[in-house]
N, C-alpha and C positions, 0 to 999 in steps of 0.2 A: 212750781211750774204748773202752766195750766194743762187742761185735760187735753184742749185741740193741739198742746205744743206735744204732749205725752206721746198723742194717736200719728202724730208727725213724724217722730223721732221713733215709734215704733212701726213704719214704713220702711224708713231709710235704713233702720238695719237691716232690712231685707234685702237689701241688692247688692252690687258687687263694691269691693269698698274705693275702687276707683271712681265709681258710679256719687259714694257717698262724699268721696275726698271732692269733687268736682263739684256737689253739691254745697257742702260747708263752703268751700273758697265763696261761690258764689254768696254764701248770707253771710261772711263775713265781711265781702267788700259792700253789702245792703247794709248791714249797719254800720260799717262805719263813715259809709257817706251820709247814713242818716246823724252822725253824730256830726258831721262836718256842718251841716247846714245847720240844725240846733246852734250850733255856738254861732255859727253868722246870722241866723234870725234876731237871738239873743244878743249881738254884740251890734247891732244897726240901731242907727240911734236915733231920735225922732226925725232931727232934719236929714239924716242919710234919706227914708223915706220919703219926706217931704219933696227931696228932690225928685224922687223915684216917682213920683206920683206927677210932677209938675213933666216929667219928661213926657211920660204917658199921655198927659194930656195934649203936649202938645202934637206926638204924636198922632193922633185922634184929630186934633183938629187939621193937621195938616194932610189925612188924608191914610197916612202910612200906615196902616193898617192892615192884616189879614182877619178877615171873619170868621170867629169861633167856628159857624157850620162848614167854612175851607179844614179848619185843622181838626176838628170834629164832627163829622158828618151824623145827621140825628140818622139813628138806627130804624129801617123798615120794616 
């Protein structure tokens, strides 16, 4: 275990254990969506992509587009 997971996990025993049970639910449904997507990164296959990629374009080209600085505004 690393030392930041250690300094983590000697945090949350500090609080109340409804506080900690609320907590775990939450990083348990964080990993295991992160394992959802691993196996679908992993299970896409080149031309899965390729279409993915050919959509995108034409999206692009026809316009349908939101601008990164719409859904990310650069920070002031």
């Amino acid at each position: 275990m690393t030392e930041l997971l250690q300094r983590v996990i000697a945090q949350l025993e500090k609080l109340p254990e409804e506080e900690q049970d609320a907590i775990a639910t939450r990083l348990l449904a964080e990993l295991e969506d992160e394992r959802a997507w691993k196996i679908r990164f992993e299970s896409t296959t080149n031309d899965q992509w390729d279409k993915l990629a050919q959509m995108v374009r034409q999206e692009i080209a026809a316009g349908d587009i939101t601008p990164l600085d719409q859904v990310f505004p650069p920070k002031t």
